[in-house]
C-alpha positions in Angstrom: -5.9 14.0 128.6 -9.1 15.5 129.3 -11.9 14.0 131.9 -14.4 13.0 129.4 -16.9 12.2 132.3 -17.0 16.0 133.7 -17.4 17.2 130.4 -20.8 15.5 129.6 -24.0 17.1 129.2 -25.7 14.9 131.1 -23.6 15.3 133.9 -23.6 19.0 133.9 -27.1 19.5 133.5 -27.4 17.2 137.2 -25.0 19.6 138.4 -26.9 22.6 138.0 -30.1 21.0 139.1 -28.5 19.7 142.3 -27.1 23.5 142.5 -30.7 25.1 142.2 -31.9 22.8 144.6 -29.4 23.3 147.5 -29.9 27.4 146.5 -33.7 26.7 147.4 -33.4 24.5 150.4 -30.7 27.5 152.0 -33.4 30.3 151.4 -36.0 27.8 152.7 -33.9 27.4 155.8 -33.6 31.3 156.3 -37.4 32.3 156.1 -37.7 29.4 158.3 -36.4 32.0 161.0 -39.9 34.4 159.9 -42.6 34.3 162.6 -45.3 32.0 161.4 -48.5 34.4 162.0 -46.9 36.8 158.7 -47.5 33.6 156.5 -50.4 32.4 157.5 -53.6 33.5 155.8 -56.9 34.6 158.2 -59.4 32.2 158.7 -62.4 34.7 158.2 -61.9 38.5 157.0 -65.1 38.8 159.5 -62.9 38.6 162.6 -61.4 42.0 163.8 -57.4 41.0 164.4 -55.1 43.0 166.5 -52.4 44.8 164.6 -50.1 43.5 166.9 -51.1 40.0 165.9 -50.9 40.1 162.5 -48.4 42.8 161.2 -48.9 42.0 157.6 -52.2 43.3 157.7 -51.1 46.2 159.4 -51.6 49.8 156.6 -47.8 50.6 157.2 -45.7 47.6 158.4 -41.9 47.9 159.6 -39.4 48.0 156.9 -38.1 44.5 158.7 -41.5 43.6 158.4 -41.8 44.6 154.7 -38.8 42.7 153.6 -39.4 39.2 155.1 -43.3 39.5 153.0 -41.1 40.4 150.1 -38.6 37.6 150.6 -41.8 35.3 151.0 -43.2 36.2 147.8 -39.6 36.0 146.1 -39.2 33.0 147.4 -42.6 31.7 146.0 -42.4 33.2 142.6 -38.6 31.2 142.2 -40.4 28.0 143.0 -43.0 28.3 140.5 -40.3 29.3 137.8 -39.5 26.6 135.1 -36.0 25.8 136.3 -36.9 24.8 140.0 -40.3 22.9 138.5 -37.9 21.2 136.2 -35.4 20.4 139.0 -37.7 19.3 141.3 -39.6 16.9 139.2 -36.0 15.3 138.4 -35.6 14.3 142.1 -38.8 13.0 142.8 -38.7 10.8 139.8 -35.1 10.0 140.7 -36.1 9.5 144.5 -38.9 6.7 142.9 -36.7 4.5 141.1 -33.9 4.4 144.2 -34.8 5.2 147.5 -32.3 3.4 149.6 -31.3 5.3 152.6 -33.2 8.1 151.7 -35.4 8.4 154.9 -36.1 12.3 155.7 -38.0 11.7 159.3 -34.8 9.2 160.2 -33.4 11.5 163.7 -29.6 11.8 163.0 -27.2 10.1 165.4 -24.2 11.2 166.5 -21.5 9.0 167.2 -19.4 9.7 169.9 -15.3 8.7 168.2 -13.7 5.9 170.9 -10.4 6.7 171.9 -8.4 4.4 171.1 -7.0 2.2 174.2 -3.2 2.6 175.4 -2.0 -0.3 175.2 -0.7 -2.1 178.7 2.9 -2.1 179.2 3.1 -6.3 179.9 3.8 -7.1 183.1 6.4 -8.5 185.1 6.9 -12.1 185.4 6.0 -13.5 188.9 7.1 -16.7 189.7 4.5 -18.8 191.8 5.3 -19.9 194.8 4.6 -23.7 194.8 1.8 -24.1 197.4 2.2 -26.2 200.2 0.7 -30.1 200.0 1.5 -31.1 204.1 -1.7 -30.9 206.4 0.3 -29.6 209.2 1.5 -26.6 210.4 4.9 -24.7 209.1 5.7 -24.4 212.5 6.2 -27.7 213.1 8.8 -27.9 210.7 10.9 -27.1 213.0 10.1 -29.3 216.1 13.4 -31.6 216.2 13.3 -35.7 215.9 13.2 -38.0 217.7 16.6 -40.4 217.0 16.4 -44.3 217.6 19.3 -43.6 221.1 16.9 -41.8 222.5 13.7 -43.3 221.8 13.1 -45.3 225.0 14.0 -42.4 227.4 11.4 -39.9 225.1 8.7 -42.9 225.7 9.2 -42.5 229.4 9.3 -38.9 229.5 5.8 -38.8 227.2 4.0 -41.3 229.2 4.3 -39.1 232.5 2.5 -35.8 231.1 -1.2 -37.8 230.9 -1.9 -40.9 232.7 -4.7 -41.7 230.7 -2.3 -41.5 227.5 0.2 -44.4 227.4 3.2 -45.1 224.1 4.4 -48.5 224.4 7.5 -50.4 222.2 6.5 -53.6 221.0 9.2 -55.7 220.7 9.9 -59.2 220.0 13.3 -59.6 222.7 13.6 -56.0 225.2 17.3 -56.8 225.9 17.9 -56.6 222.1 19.0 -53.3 221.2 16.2 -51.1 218.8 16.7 -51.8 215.2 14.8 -50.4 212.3 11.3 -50.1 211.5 10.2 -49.9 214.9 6.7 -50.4 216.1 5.0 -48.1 218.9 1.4 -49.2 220.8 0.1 -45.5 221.3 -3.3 -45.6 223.3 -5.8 -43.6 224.9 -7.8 -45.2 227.8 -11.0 -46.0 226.7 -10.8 -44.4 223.4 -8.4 -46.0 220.7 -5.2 -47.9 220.2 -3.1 -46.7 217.1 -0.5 -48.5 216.1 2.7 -47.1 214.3 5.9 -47.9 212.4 8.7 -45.8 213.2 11.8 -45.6 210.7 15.0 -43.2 210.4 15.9 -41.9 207.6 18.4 -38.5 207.2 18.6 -38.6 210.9 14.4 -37.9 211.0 11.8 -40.3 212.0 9.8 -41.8 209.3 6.4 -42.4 210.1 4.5 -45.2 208.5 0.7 -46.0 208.5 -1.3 -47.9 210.8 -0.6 -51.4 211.6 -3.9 -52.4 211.4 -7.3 -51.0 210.8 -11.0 -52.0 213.1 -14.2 -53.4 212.5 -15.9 -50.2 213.5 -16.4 -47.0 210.9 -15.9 -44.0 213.5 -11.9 -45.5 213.6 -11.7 -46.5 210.2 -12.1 -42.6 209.6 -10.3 -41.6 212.5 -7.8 -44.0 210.6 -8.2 -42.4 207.3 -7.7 -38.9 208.6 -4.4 -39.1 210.6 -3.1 -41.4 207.8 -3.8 -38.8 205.2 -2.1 -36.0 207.5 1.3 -38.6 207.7 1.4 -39.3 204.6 1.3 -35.6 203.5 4.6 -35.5 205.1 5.9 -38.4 205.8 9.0 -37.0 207.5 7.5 -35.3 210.2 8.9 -35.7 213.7 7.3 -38.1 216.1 7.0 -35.6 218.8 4.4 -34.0 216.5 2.3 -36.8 215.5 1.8 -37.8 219.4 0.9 -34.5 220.0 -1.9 -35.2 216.9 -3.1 -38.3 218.6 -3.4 -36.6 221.8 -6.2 -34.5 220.4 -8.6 -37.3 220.0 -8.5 -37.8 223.7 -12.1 -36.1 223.5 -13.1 -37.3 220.3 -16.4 -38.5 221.4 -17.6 -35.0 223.0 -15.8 -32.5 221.0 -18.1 -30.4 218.7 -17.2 -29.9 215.4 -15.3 -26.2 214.9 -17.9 -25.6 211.8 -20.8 -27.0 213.1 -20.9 -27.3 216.5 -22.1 -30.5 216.3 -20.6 -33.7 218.0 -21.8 -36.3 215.2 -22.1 -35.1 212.1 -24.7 -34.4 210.4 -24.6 -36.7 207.4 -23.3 -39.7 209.3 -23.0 -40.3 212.6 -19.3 -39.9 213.1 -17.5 -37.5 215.5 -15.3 -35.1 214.8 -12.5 -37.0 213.6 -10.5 -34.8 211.4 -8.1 -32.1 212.8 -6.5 -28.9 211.3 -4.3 -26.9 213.4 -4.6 -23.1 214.2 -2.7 -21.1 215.3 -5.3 -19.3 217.2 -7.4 -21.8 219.5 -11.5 -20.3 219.8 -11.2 -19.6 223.4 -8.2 -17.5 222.4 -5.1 -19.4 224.5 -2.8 -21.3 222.8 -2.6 -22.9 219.5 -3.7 -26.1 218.3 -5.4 -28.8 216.3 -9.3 -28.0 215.5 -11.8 -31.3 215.7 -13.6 -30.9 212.8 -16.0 -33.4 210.5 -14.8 -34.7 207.5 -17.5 -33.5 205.8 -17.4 -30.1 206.9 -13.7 -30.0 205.7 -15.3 -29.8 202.1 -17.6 -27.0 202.8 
């Protein structure tokens, strides 16, 4: 069945304007490539020119020469002819009743393709390692218990390292043997007295909080702090929880790590909190920072 649409009059009288016109815009292209000055009329016949200004003026012209005037008149005489009148006339009335994205002076813009991404190979799975919740040190992980046999000859060996530092049993009958939660005096002269509960459990020492809590704020947060550190593992040997409370023999002229300060800054409370390193900042020997609570959550 034959295309009734390319077969129309209509149809194929636009084609053969659109035809002339594209004929006129490439010869319009190529004299654009003819020097300007054999165009372009003299302003006054008065004025002497130089031949080698104006060529076309020139008696005997190169045959180059000759032949871009000629294609310049040609060129003139087609648009004056009835056809490319006729054509032209079409698009401008054509151009009047649509002129949607028709704008000549509009500077092209290139586009520049994307490549297309690779896509990632996925990724192996990592398991996270669940993070650590105690306050203290890996290390002391290992530091072995303290077992209820041994307990009183442990309290005698601790309370000859520092004479200013003294653990004490309390109990109710001393010939009775020791039974289950058992209740130490820990004290540092003219400092602090913290009591603790000591319990076995798995053949490790189960440390308990405070027995009782003071009047004053600086030990209610000295309180708070070493309480928090227990509690964040409760199974941690004795041995290192005395070694803790042996830090806060200088509470009250220790300067904060962060600061440097001994009271801190937004209350004035010492340097209660402690967080062990494994570096001290003299560079000797590990162990446990004084810092102030508040400087913690910097």
């Amino acid at each position: 069945m034959a295309d009734t649409t390319q077969s129309s009059p209509e149809l194929l009288t636009l084609q053969a304007k659109l035809q002339i016109l594209n004929e006129m815009n490439a010869r319009l292209q190529a004299l654009r490539k003819i020097p300007a000055h054999l165009v372009r009329q003299p302003k006054s016949t008065n004025i002497s020119l130089s031949p080698s200004l104006h060529p076309v003026l020139h008696p005997h012209p190169e045959p180059s020469l000759r032949q871009d005037i000629q294609d310049v008149k040609d060129f003139a005489e087609t648009v004056r002819s009835e056809k490319v009148q006729e054509a032209l006339v079409h698009a401008r009335d054509s151009e009047k009743k649509d002129k949607s994205d028709l704008d000549l002076h509009r500077p092209r813009v290139i586009r520049k393709r994307k490549r297309q991404s690779t896509p990632e190979s996925p990724r192996s799975y990592n398991n996270p390692q669940p993070q650590r919740t105690s306050l203290f040190s890996p290390a002391h992980d290992s530091v072995p218990p303290v077992n209820i046999s041994e307990l009183i000859d442990f309290v005698r060996e601790f309370n000859k390292t520092n004479p200013k530092i003294r653990l004490q049993i309390v109990a109710a009958d001393r010939h009775r043997p020791l039974v289950c939660p058992i209740l130490v005096r820990f004290t540092i002269r003219d400092i602090a007295t913290v009591f603790l509960t000591l319990d076995s459990k798995d053949d490790s020492v189960l440390i308990k909080p405070p027995h009782s809590h003071s009047d004053f704020i600086v030990f209610q947060k000295l309180s708070q702090q070493v309480t928090k550190m227990i509690l964040s593992q409760p199974q941690i040997s004795v041995r290192v929880v005395l070694e803790l409370l042996c830090s806060y023999q200088h509470v009250f002229t220790q300067r904060c790590t962060y600061c440097e300060r001994i009271l801190s800054a937004e209350a004035p409370i010492p340097a209660v909190a402690r967080v062990w390193s494994d570096k001290a900042s003299d560079g000797t020997t590990p162990g446990w920072q004084p810092w102030h609570p508040t400087c913690l959550q910097r």
